[in-house]
C-alpha positions as a printed NumPy array, in Angstrom:
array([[  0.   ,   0.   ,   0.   ],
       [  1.819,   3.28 ,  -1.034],
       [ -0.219,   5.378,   0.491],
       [  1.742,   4.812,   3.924],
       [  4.837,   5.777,   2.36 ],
       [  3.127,   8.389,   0.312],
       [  1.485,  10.172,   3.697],
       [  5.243,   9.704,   5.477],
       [  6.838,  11.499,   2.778],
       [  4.473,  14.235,   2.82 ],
       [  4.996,  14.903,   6.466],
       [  8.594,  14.573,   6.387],
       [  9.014,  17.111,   2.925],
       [  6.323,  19.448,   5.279],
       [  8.234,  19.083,   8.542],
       [ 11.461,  20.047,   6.366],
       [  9.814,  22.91 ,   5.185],
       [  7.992,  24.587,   8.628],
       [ 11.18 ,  23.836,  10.607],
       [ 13.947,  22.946,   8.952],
       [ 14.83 ,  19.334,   9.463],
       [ 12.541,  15.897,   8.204],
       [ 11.287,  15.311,  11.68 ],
       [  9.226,  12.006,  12.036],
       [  5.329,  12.782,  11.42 ],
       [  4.311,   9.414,  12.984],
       [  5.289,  10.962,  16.234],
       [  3.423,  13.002,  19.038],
       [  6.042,  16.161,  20.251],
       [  5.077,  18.646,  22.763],
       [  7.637,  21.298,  21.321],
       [  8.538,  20.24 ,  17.584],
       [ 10.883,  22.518,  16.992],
       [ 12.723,  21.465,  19.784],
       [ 12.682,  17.916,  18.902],
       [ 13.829,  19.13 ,  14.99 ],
       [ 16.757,  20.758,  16.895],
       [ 17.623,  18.12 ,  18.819],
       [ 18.079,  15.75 ,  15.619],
       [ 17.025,  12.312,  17.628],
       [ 13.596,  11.881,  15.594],
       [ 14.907,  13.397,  12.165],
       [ 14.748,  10.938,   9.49 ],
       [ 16.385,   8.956,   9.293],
       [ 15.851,   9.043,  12.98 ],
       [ 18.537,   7.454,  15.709],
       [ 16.57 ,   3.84 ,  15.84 ],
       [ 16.818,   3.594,  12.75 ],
       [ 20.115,   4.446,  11.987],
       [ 21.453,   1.971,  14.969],
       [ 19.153,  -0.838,  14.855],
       [ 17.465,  -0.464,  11.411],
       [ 13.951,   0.209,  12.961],
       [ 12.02 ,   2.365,  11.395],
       [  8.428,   3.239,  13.372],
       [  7.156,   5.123,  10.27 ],
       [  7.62 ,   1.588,   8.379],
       [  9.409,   3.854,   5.426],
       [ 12.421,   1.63 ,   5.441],
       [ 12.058,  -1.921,   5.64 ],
       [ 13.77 ,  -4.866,   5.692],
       [ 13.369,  -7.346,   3.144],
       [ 12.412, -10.338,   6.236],
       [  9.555,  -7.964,   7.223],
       [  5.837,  -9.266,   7.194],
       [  4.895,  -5.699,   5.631],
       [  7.58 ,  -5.348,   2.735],
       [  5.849,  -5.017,  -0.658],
       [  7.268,  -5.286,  -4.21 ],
       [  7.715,  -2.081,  -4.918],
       [ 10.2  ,   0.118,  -3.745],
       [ 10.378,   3.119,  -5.76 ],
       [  7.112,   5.944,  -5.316],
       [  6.798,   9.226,  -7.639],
       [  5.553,  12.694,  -6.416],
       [  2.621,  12.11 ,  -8.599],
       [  1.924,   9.007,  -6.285],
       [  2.461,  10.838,  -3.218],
       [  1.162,  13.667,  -3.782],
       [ -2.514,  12.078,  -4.9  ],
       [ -2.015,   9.083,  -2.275],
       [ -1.479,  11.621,   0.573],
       [ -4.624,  14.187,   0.078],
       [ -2.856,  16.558,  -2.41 ],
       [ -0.404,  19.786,  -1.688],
       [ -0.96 ,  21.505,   1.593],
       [  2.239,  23.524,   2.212]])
């Protein structure tokens, strides 16, 4: 289902836009632009680059139950899979 991916990348290209660093939109933050600042929830966020887990489910490996076929999505895709442009 692209749409996941599609909705991920659309919060992380908005996030990088409103404060300046891809911070994880599948996250709750009392003070975002603290959290951008402090870098540990900027995708590729610290789990992810240490132990390879990714919450948002944007980077999977190939074991996992939820990798699909493709791996490659256009901004055509996201942008229609994700509700359109809203930045």
């Amino acid at each position: 289902d692209k749409s996941i991916p599609a909705v991920v990348i659309k919060g992380l290209a908005e996030h990088k836009v409103s404060l300046g660093a891809p911070l994880c939109p599948c996250r709750y933050y009392e003070d975002k632009e603290k959290e951008a600042k402090d870098g540990f929830w900027n995708c590729p966020c610290v789990p992810m680059r240490e132990r390879h887990e990714c919450h948002c489910m944007l980077f999977l490996t190939e074991d996992n139950d939820f990798v699909g076929e493709d791996t490659e999505i256009s901004y055509d895709e996201v942008i229609n899979l994700s509700g359109g442009i809203s930045m």
